[in-house]
C-alpha positions as CSV (number, residue, x, y, z in Angstrom):
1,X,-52.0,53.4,95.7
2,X,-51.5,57.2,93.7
3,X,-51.8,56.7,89.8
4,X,-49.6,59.5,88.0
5,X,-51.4,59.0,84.6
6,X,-50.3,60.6,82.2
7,X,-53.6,62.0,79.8
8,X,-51.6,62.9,76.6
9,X,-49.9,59.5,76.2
10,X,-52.6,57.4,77.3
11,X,-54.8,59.4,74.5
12,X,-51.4,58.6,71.9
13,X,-51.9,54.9,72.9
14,X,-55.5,54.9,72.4
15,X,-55.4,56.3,69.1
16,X,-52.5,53.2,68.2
17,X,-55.6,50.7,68.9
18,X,-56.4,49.0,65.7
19,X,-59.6,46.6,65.0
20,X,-57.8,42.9,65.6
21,X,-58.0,40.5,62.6
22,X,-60.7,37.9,62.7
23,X,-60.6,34.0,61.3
24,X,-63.7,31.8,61.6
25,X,-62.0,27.8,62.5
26,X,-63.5,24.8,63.2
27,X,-63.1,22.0,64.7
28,X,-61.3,19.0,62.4
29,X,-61.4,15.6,64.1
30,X,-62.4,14.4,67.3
31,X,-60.0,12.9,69.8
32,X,-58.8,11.2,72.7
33,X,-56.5,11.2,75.5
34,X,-55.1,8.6,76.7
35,X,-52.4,7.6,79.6
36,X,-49.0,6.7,78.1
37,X,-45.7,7.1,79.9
38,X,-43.4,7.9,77.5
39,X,-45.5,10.9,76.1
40,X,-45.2,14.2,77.5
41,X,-46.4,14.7,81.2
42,X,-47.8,11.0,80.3
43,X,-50.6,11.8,78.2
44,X,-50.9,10.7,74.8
45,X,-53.5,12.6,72.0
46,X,-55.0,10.0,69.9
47,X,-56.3,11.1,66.1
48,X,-59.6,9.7,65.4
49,X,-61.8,10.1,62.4
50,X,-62.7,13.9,60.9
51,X,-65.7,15.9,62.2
52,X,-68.7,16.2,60.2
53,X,-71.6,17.8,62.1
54,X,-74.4,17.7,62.8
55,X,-72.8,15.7,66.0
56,X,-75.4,13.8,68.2
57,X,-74.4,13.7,71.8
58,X,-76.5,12.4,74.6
59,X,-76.9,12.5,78.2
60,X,-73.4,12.2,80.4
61,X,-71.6,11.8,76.9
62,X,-68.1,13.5,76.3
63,X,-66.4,14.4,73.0
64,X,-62.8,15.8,72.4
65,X,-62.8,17.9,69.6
66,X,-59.3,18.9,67.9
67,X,-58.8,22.1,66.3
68,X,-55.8,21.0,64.5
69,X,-53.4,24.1,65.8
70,X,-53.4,26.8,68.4
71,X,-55.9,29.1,68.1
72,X,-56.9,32.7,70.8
73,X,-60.9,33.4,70.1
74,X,-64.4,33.0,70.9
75,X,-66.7,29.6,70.8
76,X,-70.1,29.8,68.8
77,X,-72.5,26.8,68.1
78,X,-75.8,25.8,67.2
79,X,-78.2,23.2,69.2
80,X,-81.2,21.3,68.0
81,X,-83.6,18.4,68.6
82,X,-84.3,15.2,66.6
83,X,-87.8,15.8,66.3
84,X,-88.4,12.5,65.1
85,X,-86.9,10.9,67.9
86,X,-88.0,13.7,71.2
87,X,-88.3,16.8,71.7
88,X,-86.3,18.9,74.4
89,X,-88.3,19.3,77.3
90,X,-85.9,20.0,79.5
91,X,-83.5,22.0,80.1
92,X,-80.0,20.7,78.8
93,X,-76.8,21.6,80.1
94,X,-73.2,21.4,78.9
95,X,-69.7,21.5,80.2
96,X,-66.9,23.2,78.3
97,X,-63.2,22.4,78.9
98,X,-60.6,24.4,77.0
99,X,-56.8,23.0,76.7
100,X,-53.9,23.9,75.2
101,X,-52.1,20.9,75.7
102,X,-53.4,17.1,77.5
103,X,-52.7,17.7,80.8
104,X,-54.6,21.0,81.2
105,X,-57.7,19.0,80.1
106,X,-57.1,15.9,82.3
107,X,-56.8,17.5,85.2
108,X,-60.0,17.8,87.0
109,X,-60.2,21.9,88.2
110,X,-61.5,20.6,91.5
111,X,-58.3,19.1,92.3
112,X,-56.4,22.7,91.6
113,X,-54.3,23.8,94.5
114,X,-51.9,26.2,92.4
115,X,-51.2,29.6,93.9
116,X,-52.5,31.7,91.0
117,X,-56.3,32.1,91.0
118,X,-58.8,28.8,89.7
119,X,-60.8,31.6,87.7
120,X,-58.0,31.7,85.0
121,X,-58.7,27.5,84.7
122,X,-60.5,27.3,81.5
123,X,-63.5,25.5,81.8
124,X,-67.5,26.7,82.0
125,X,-70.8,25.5,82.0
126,X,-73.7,26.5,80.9
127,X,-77.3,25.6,80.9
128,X,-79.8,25.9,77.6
129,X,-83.5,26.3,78.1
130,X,-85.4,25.9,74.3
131,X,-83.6,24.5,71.3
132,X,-83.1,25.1,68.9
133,X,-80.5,28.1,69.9
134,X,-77.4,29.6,69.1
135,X,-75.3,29.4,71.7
136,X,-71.8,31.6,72.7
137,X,-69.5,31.7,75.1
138,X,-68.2,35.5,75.9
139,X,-64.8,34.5,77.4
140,X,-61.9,35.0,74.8
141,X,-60.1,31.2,75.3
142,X,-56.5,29.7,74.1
143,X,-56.6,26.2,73.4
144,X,-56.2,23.5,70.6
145,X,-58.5,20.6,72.5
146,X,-61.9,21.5,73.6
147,X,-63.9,18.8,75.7
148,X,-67.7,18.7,75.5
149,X,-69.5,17.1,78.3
150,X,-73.3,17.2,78.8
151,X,-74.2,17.1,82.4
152,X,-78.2,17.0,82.1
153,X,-79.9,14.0,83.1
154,X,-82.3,14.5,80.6
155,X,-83.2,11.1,78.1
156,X,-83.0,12.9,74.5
157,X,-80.1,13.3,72.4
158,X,-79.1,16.8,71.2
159,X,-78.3,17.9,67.8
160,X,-75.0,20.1,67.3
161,X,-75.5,21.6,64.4
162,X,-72.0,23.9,64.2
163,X,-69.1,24.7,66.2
164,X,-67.2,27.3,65.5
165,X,-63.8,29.4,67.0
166,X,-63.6,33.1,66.0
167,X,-60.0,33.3,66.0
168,X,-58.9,36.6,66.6
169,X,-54.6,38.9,66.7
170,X,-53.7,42.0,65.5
171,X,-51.7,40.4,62.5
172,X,-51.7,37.4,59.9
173,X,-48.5,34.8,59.8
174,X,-49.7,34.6,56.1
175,X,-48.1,38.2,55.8
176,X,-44.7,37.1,57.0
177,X,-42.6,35.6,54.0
178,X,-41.7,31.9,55.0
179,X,-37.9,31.0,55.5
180,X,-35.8,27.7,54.7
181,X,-32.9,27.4,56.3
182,X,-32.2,24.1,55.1
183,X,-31.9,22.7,58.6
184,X,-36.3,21.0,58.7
185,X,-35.7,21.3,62.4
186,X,-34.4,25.3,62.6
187,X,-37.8,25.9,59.8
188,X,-40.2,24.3,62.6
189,X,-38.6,26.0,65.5
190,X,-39.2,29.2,63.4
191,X,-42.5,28.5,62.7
192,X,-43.6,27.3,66.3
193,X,-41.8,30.9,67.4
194,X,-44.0,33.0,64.8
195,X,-47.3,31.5,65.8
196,X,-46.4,32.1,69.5
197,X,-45.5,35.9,68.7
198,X,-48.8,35.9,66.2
199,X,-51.3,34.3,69.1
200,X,-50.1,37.3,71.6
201,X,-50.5,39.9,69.4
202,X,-53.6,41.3,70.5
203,X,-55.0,44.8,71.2
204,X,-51.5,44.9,73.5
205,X,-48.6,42.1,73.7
206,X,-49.9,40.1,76.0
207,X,-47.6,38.1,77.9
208,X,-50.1,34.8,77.2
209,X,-53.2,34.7,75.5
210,X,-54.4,32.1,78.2
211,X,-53.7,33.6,81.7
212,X,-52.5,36.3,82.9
213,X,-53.4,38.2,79.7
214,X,-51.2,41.5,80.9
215,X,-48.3,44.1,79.3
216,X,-45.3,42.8,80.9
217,X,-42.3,45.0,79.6
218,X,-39.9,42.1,79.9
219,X,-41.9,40.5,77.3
220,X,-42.8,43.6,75.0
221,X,-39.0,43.8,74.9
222,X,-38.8,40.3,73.2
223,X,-41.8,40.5,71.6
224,X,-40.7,43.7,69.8
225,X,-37.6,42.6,69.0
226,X,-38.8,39.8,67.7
227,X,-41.9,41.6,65.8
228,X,-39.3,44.4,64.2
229,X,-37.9,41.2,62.2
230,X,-41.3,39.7,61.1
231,X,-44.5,41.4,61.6
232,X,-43.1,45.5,61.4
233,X,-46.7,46.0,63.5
234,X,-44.4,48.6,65.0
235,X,-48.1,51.2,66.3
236,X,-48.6,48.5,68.2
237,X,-45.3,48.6,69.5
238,X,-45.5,51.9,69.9
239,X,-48.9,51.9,71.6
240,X,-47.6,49.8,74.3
241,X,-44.7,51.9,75.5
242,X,-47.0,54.3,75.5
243,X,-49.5,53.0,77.8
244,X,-46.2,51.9,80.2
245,X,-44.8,55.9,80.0
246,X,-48.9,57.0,80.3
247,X,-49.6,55.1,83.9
248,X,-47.2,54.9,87.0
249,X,-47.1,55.4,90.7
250,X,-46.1,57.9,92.8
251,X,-42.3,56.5,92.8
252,X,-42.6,57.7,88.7
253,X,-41.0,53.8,88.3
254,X,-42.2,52.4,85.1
255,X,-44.6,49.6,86.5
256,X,-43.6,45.6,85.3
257,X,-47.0,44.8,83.7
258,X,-50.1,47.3,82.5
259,X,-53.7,45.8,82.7
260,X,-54.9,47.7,79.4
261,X,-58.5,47.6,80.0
262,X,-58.7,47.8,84.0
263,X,-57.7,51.3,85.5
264,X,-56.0,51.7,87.6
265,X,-54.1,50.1,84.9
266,X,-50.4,49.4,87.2
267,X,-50.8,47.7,90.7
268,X,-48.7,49.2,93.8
269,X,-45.1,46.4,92.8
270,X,-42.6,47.0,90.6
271,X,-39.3,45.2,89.5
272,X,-36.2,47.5,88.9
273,X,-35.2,45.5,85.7
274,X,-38.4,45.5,84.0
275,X,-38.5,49.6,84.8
276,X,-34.8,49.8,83.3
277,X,-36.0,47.9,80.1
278,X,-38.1,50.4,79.0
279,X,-35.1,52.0,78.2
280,X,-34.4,48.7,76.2
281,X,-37.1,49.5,74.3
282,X,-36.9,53.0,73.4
283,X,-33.2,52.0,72.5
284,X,-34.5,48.9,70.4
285,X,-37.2,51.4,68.5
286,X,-34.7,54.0,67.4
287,X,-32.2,51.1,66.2
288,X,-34.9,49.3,63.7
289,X,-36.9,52.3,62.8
290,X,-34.4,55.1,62.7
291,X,-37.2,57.5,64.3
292,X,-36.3,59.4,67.4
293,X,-39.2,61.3,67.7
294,X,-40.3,58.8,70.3
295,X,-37.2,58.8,72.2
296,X,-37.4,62.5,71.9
297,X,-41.0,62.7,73.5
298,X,-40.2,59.9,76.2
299,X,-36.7,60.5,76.9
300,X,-37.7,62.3,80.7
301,X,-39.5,59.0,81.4
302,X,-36.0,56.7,80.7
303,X,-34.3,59.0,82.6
304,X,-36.0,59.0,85.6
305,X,-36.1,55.0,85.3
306,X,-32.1,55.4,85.6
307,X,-31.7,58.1,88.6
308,X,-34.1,56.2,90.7
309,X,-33.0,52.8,90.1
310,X,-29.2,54.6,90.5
311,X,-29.9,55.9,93.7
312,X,-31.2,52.8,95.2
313,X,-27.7,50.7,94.6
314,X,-25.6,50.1,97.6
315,X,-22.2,51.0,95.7
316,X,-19.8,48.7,98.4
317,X,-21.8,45.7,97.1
318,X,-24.1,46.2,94.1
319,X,-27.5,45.3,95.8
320,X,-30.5,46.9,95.4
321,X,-33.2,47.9,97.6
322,X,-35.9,47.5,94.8
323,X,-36.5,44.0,93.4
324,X,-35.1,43.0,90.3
325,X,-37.2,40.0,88.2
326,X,-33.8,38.5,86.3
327,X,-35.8,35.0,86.4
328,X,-38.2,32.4,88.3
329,X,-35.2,30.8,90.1
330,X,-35.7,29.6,93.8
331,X,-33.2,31.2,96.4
332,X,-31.3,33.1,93.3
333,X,-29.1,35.9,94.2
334,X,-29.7,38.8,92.0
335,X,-27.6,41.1,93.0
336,X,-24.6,40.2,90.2
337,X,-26.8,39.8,87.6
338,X,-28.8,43.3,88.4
339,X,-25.7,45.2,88.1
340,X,-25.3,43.5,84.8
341,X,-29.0,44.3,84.1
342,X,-28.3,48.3,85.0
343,X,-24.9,49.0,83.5
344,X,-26.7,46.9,80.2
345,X,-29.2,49.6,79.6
346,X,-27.0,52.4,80.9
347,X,-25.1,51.8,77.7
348,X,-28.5,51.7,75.6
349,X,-29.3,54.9,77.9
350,X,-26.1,56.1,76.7
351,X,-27.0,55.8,73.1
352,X,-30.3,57.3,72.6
353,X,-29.2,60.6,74.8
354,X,-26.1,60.8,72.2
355,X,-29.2,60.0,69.1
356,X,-31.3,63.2,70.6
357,X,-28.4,65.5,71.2
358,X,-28.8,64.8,75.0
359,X,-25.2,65.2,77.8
360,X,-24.2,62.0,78.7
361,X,-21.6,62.7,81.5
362,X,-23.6,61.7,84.1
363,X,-24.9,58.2,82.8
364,X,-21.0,57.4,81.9
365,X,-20.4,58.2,85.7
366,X,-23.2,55.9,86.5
367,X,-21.6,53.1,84.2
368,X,-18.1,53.4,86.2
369,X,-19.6,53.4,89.4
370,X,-21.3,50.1,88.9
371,X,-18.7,48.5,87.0
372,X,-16.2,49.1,89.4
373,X,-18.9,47.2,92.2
374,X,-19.4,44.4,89.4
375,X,-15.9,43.4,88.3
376,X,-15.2,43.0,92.2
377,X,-17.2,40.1,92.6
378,X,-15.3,38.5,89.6
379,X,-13.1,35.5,91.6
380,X,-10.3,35.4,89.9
381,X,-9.4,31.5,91.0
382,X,-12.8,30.5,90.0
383,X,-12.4,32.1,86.8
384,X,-16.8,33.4,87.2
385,X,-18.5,35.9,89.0
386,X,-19.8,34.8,92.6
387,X,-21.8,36.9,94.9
388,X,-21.3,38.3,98.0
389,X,-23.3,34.8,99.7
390,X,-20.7,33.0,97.4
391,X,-23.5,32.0,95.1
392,X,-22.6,30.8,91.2
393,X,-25.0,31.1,88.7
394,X,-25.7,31.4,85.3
395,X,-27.4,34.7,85.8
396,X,-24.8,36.4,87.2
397,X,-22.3,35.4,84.1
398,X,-25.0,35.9,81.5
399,X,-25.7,39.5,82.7
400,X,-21.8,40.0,83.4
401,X,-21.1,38.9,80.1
402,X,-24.1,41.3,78.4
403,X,-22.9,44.3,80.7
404,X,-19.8,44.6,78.2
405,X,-17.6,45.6,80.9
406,X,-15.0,42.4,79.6
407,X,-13.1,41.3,76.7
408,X,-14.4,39.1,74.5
409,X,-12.1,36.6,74.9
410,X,-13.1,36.9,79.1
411,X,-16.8,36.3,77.9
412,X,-16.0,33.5,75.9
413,X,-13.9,31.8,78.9
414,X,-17.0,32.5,81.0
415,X,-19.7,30.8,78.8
416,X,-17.7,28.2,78.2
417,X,-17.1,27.6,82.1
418,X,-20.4,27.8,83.3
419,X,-21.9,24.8,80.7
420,X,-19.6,22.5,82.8
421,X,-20.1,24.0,86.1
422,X,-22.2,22.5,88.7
423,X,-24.8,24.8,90.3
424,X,-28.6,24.5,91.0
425,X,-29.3,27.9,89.9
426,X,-29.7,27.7,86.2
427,X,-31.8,29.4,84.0
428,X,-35.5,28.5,84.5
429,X,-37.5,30.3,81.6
430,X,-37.2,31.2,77.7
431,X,-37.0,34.7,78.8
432,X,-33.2,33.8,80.2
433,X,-32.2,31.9,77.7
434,X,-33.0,34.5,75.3
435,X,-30.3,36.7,77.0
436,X,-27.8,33.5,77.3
437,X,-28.3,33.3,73.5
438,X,-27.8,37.2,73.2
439,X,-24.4,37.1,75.0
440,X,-23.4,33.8,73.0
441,X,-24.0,35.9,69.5
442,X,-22.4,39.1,71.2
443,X,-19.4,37.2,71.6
444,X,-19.1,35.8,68.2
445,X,-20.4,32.2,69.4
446,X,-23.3,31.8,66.7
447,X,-22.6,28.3,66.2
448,X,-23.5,27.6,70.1
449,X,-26.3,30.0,69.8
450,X,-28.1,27.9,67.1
451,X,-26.9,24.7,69.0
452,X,-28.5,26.2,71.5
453,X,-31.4,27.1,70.0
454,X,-31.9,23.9,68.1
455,X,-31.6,21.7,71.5
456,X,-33.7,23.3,73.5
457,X,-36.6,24.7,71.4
458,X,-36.4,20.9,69.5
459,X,-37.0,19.8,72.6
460,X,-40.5,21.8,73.1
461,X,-41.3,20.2,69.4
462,X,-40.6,16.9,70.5
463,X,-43.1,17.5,73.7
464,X,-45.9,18.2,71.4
465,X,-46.4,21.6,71.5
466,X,-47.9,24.2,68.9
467,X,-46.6,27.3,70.3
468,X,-43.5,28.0,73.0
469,X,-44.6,27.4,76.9
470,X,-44.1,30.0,79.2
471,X,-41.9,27.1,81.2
472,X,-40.7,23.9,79.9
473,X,-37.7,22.1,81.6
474,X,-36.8,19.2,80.1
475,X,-35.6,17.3,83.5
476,X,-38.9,17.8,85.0
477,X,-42.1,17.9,82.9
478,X,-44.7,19.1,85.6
479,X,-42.6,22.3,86.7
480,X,-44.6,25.4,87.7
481,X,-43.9,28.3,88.8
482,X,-47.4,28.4,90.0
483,X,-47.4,24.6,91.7
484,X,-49.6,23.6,89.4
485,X,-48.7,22.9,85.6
486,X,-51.9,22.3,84.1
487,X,-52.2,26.3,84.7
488,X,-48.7,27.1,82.6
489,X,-49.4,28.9,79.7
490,X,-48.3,26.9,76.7
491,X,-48.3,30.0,74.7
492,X,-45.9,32.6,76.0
493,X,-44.4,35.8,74.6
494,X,-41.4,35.6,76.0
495,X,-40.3,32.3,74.3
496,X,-41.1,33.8,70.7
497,X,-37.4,35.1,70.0
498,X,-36.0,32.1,68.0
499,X,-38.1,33.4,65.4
500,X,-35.5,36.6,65.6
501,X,-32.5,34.8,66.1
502,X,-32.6,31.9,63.7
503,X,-32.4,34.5,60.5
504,X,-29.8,36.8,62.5
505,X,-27.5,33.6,63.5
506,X,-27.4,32.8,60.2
507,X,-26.5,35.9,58.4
């Protein structure tokens, strides 16, 4: 496909790129897995005694070493002989299995039949001629649990002298002052929500630190939200709508995702919401830093995101000839909640063009347009908003709420309607349920929110995780979007925002 790149942003964004912080870890006890039903995805992590190394491991021996916490960074060790026993003469050979949670590890990578590519599985193996060496792996890994397997036939044990994980982020939870909220539960959710923000913080926001490993503006728009509140690493913030204003194709859409160090940097798709949300986060910059010299130099760019997306709308029914993202919901119909999505950042659209000075008569015709479309899918005996296929869906009244074209007291009837309404098409991923969340606290529902907040994210604490999955659904532990959950990233950006919302819910 044609690149438009543009070279006086991407050299801004370049010049935002800051050395990333480094942590040496190591390994503190080994471990075990074993079966149990009534732990997550059935497997159970069993604590055994501390590491202290040199660690001898033979022939077709296997350890589990636990790092204690989530870490993203780089594996180093040192190998040697016992002399006194035999020296190497032979080549040895070792097998290295990386997992963020049990199942990941457990699940022999031969048996992967998921539809995203076995490369991102994260496992290696290696072979080591003469010992003693120093040995690295050059693969940046996230994981907690690594498994050590050595595969060579060979008679003579092996000394490991040193493991050790250079941790690496572009910022420090250390440099974030702790909360108490009183509630121990709300305190660990927070936490759990910092780390996750902390481990994707890298020379971009990467969506995961495990897979994927991408710019996705959906999740730079949470992840900046959330980073405003905490962090303030606002060049990096920066830096990143740069590099989404510096590369796009020949439609001038603002791509969904960046691959920072791959040129051409945007593949050929796009999704419609993700390129309205960088308005979202030009809008979002200028509220928490009060600077509108971005929105000044970037403004063309957020404008162009609304005429396209505009002229693509079917005005008798709301749909869209570009694909809208909303959520990973199987045989959803978007088109509700994408009018929601557009007259949501028209608004924000609205805002900045009144900050730089900018006429704003044709984004308010834009607004009345849609809302006329939207509110005509509201069913007045149903007392929601169902699509043109009769579809109900959470989507649709989240993003109908958020597009402000009701009352409050008409949002609140709507929340409160769909929680006892029964349809399969219910929000999937954190990423939605930040935006239910959003439309609870818009409508004065803060109580719900951190109800809400507590339930669900408690939930993820109970399963045993460090950080916030990309998917977790409490009705069904092996869900993946990908068929395949030992491939889910249990570190995902877009599941950091209870670390914004618990302080704002309880202002």
């Amino acid at each position: 496909m044609s690149i438009i790149i543009n070279e006086v942003f991407a050299e801004k964004a370049k010049l935002l790129k800051r050395p990333l912080l480094k942590k040496k870890v190591h390994p503190r006890r080994f471990a075990e897995i074993k079966k149990n039903k009534a732990a997550f995805q059935g497997y159970q992590v069993i604590e055994k005694e501390d590491i202290s190394f040199p660690v001898k491991i033979n022939s077709r021996d296997k350890i589990l070493l636990d790092f204690g916490d989530h870490f993203v960074g780089y594996l180093s060790f040192s190998l040697d002989h016992y002399p006194e026993l035999k020296i190497t003469d032979t080549p040895i050979r070792f097998k290295f299995t990386f997992g963020e949670f049990p199942y990941e590890i457990m699940t022999p990578p031969e048996e992967y039949k998921g539809g995203l590519g076995s490369g991102w599985l994260q496992n290696e193996e290696r072979s080591y001629v003469f010992l003693p060496c120093d040995g690295a792996l050059e693969r940046r890994y996230a994981f907690r649990y690594l498994l050590i397997e050595r595969t060579d036939s060979a008679s003579f044990p092996v000394k490991i002298s040193d493991i050790v994980c250079t941790a690496v982020s572009a910022v420090d939870t250390d440099d974030v002052p702790q909360i108490s909220t009183g509630d121990e539960r709300l305190d660990r959710i927070y936490n759990m929500s910092l780390k996750t923000l902390k481990e994707c913080e890298q020379d971009v926001f990467e969506d995961g630190p495990k897979r994927d490993r991408r710019l996705w503006i959906g999740d730079l728009r949470l992840q900046a939200l959330t980073d405003y509140c905490t962090f303030k690493n606002t060049e990096l913030i920066k830096r990143c709508i740069y590099l989404f204003a510096a590369y796009r194709g020949e439609h001038k859409m603002v791509a969904p995702c960046i691959f920072p160090d791959s040129p051409p940097c945007v593949d050929e798709w796009t999704f419609c919401d993700y390129s309205l949300f960088f308005i979202s986060c030009l809008y979002d910059y200028i509220k928490f830093t009060e600077d509108l010299s971005l929105a000044e130099e970037l403004y063309e760019t957020a404008l162009t995101q609304a005429l396209t997306v505009y002229e693509s709308i079917d005005k008798t029914c709301g749909s869209t000839v570009l694909n809208p993202f909303i959520d990973w919901c199987p045989s959803l119909d978007k088109s509700v909640a994408f009018q929601g999505v557009f007259i949501y950042t028209m608004r924000q659209l609205k805002f900045i063009s009144e900050r730089l000075g900018r006429p704003t008569d044709k984004i308010e015709g834009f607004i009345d347009t849609v809302k006329n479309t939207l509110l005509s899918f509201c069913d007045e005996d149903k007392g929601l908003f169902v699509t043109a296929k009769g579809q109900i869906s959470w989507h649709s009244q989240i993003w109908a709420v958020l597009s402000g074209i009701l009352t409050k007291e008409e949002n609140t009837v709507i929340l409160k309607k769909i929680t006892c309404t029964d349809t399969e098409f219910t929000m999937r991923t954190t990423y939605m349920r930040h935006f239910y969340i959003e439309a609870l606290y818009n409508n004065s529902m803060k109580k719900e929110a951190l109800d809400f907040i507590k339930s669900y994210w408690g939930q993820i604490i109970d399963a045993g995780f460090d950080c916030c999955p990309e998917v977790f659904n409490p009705d069904n532990e092996f869900e993946s979007p990908y068929h395949a959950p030992e491939i889910n990233s249990a570190c995902h950006a877009w599941s950091c925002t209870p670390a914004y919302w618990i302080p704002e819910l309880l202002k």
